[in-house]
N, C-alpha and C positions, 0 to 999 in steps of 0.2 A: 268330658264332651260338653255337658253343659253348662261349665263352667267359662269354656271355650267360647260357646255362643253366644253367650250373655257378655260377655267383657268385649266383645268386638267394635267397634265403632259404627258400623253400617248398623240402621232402624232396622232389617231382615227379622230380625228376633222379636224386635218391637210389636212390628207388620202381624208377626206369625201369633203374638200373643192376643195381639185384639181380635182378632180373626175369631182366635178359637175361643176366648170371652163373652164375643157376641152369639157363636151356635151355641154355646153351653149354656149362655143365660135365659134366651128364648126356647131353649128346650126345658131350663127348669122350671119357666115360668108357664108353659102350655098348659092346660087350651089358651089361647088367648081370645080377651074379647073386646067389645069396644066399646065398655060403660066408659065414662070420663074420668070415673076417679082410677079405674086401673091404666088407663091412658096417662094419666096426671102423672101416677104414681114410677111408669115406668120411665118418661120426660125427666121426672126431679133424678130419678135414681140414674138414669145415665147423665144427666148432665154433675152429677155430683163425681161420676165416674172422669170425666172431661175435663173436667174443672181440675180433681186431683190430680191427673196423668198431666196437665199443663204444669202446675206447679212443680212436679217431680223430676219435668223437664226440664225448668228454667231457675231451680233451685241450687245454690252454691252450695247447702247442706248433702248433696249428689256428685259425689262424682262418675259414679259409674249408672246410668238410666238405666238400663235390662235392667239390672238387677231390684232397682226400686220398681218399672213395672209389674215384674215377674211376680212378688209378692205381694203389690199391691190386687193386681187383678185377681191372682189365687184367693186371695182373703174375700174379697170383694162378690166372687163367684160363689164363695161356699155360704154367704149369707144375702146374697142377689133377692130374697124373695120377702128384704125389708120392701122395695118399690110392689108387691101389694097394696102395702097400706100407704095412702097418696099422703099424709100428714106425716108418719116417721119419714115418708122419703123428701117430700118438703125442707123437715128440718134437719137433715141428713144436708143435704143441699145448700142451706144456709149455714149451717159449720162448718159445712168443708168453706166455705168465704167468710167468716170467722176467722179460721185457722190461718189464710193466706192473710187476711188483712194483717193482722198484729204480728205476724213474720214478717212480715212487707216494710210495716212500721217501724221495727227496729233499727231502717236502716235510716231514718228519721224521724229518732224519738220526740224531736222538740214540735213535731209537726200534731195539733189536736183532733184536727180534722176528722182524724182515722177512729176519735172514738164518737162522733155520731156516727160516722157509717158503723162501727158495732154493735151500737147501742139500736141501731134499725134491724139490725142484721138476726140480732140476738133477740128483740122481740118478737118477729116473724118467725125466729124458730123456736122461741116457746108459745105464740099464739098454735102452733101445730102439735107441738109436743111440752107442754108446761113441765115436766121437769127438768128441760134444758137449761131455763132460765137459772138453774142450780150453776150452770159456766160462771155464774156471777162470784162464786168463789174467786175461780183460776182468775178473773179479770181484776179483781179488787187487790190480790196478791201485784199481778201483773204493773198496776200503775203507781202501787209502792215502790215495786223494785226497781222502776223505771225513773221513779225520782223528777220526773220532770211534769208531769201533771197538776194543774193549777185548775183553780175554783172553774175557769173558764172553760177547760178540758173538762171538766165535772159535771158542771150545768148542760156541753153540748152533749155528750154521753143519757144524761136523765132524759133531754128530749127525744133524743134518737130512739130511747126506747120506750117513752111514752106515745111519741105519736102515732106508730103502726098500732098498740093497742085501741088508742080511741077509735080511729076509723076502723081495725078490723068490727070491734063490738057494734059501730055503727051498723056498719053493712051485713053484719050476721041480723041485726033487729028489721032492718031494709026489708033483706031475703026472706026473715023470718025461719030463723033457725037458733033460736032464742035456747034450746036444748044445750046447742052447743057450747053457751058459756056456761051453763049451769053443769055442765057436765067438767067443768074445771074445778069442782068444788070435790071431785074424790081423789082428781089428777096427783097430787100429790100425798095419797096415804099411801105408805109403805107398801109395795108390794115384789119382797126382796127373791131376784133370779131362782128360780127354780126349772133350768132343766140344763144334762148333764156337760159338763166341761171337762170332764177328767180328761177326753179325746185328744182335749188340746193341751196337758199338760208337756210337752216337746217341742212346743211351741214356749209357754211359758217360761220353760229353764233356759230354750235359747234367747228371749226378753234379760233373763236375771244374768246372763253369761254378757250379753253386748252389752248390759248397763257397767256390769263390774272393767270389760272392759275402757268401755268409756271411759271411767273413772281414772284408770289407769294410765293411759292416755291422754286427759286431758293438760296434764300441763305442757305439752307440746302441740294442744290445738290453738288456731286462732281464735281471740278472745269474741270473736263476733261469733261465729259457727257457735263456740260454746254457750253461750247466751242463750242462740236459739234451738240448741239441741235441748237446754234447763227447760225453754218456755214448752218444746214438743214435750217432753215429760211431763210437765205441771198439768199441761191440758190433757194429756191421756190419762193420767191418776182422777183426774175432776168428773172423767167419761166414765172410767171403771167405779168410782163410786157411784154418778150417777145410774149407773145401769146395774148395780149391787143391791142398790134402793127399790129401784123402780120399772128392772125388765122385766120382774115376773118369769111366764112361761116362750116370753118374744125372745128366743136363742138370736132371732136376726139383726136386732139393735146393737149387735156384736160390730155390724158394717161403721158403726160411729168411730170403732180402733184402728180404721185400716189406714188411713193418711198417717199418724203418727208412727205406726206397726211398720210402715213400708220404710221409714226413717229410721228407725232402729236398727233395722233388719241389714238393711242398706248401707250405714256407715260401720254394722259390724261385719259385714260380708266384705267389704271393697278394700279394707285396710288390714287383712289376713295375708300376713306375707306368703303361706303355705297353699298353692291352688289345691292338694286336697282336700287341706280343710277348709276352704270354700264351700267345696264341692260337697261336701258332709253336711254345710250346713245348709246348704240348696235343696239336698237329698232329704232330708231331715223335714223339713218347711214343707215339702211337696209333698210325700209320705202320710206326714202328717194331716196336711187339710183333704189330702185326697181319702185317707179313711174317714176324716170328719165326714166328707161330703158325701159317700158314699155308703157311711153306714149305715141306713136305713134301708138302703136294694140288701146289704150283706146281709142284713138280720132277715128278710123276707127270704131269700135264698136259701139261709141256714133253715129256716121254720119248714118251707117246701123242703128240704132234705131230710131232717128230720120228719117230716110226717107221710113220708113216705119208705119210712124205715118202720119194719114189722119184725116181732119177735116172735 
């Protein structure tokens, strides 16, 4: 059945998932109030949501959209409560336009243009979250493998991401919030994830299942899809180290996986010649984030049951 629903051509499904995205997310995010930065915070975090679901639509790496919504907004709901903090959802905001530009660019690599706008892109979302600017791996990979980057692509790339630095620093001295740069000097000590994942290891296996697949498959994909299937990989491995490093006890800096997550997810669900096993891995995905998301009421529930248990 909901394999059915999701493979149909009519938005119905689409319609139905944003719906219930938008009650689930203002319900997880209550009370609500109306400081600016929780205001900011919830602005960047939907529009990173908007921003992704346009891509998902208008990407050739898709064939079938339900099904990239479906996972993207599941993912995206069970860690919705990054848009507290208005700087991760900021820079939340700014990779997900990252992510689209150098997709975008492949389809005119000889064009440079594309790396100052990254190089602005990427410093705006490490002037938010300074261990972003660690993307600088995946990008320096990036413009090797692309073989087509010259001194002049290079130099416009340093300005792109020097100039938001200067004037942010300015205008933080302006304001006088001078804290905040000096608070860039811990930003990057180690401080490697610590709270629990194991919930989402059924999620994980099905990651290592559609990568093997891919592999298996690709010599019968087109040489461009493939490319950009490599580059969504490269930059989701660059995310998961960053956030190995550096998310501590913030389980919601998880929402960074979910654009590339919905890709994965997405080209292994839609080229399944079998609709049960579709449907298994539909079932499987939902299941799983729905106890992710959920366990916190289960464990109070079991506690109240237990402690009203007398011997």
């Amino acid at each position: 059945m909901l394999v059915k629903l999701l493979s149909g051509k009519s938005f119905f499904a689409q319609i139905i998932l944003g719906i219930l995205f938008i009650f689930l997310f203002f319900i997880k995010i209550t009370p609500l109030t109306f400081d600016w930065q929780y205001i900011t915070g919830i602005l960047f975090f939907l529009l990173s949501v908007g921003v992704s679901l346009l891509f998902l639509q208008n990407s050739l790496l898709i064939k079938t959209q339900s099904f990239a919504v479906f996972y993207f907004l599941i993912w995206m709901l069970c860690f919705a409560e990054i848009s507290l903090d208005f700087k991760l959802s900021a820079s939340l905001f700014m990779c997900t336009l990252i992510f689209w530009r150098l997709i975008v660019s492949e389809q005119s690599p000889e064009n440079t243009k594309f790396l100052f706008d990254v190089g602005i892109l990427l410093s705006i979302s490490g002037f938010f979250f300074p261990p972003s600017f660690l993307l600088f791996g995946f990008l320096l990979f990036l413009f090797i493998y692309m073989r087509s980057v010259n001194l002049k692509g290079f130099i416009l790339f340093l300005i792109g991401i020097t100039l938001p630095l200067i004037l942010g620093a300015q205008l933080l001295y302006l304001i006088g919030q001078i804290e905040w740069l000096y608070s860039y000097q811990s930003s990057f000590c180690l401080d490697f994830w610590d709270f629990p994942i194991w919930g989402l290891i059924p999620v994980g296996i099905l990651i290592i299942l559609g990568w093997l697949d891919h592999l298996a498959q690709s010599a019968t994909q087109d040489i461009n899809k493939r490319q950009k299937y490599f580059l969504s990989f490269l930059y989701f491995i660059n995310w998961l180290v960053i956030l190995f490093l550096f998310a501590g006890k913030n389980a919601q800096t998880m929402a960074f996986l979910g654009l590339p997550l919905a890709i994965f997810f997405t080209r292994f669900t839609q080229y399944q010649k079998s609709e049960t096993l579709k449907g298994i891995i539909l079932w499987v995905f939902l299941a799983t984030m729905a106890g992710f998301y959920f366990w916190d009421n289960l464990l109070e529930i079991y506690a109240d049951l237990l402690g009203n248990v007398t011997f």
